[in-house]
C-alpha positions in Angstrom: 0.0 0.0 0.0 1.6 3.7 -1.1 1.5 6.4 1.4 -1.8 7.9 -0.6 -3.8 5.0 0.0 -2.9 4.6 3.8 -4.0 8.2 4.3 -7.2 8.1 2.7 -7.8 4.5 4.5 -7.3 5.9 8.1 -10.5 7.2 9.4 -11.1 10.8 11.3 -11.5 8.8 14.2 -13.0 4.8 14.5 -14.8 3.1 17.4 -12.1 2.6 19.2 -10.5 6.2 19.4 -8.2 5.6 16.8 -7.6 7.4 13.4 -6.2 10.7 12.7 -7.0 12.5 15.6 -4.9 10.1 17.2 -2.1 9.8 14.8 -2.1 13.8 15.2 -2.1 13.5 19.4 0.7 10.9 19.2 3.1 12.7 16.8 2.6 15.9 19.4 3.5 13.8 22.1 6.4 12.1 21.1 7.4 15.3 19.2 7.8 13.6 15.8 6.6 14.2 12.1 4.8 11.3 10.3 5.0 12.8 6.9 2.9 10.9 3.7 4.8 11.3 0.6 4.0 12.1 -3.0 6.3 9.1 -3.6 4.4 6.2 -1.7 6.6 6.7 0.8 6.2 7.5 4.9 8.6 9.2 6.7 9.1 9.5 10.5 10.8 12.8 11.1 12.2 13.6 14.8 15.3 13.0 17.0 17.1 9.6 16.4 16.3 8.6 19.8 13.1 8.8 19.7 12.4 7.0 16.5 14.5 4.0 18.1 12.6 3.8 21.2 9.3 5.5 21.0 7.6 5.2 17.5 6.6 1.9 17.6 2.9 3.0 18.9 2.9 5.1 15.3 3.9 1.8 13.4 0.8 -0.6 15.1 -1.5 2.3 14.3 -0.2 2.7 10.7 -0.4 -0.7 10.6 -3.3 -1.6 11.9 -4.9 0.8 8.8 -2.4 -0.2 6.3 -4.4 -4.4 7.3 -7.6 -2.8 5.9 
């Protein structure tokens, strides 16, 4: 799946609280960038740290969407 059809796929918000609103809240508080590319590609922009130890809760949301 290219990065255009994961964003279109991933709701405002679902049932369960998940979706964009909460892509948007977990980007804020890990202070990182999940950016959707022309390309088909997704980047995760922040601090190296971060990315190693933290962004794992952005990857089971992306995908949980990407599964659809």
């Amino acid at each position: 799946m290219d990065a255009a059809d994961l964003w279109s796929s991933i709701p405002t918000e679902d049932a369960a609280g998940r979706g964009k609103q909460d892509l948007q809240k977990i980007e804020k508080e890990l202070n990182v960038k999940v950016c959707f590319c022309d390309d088909s590609h997704i980047l995760l922009v922040g601090a190296k740290a971060k990315l190693q130890k933290k962004c794992f809760v952005i990857r089971n949301l992306l995908s949980h969407y990407h599964w659809r």
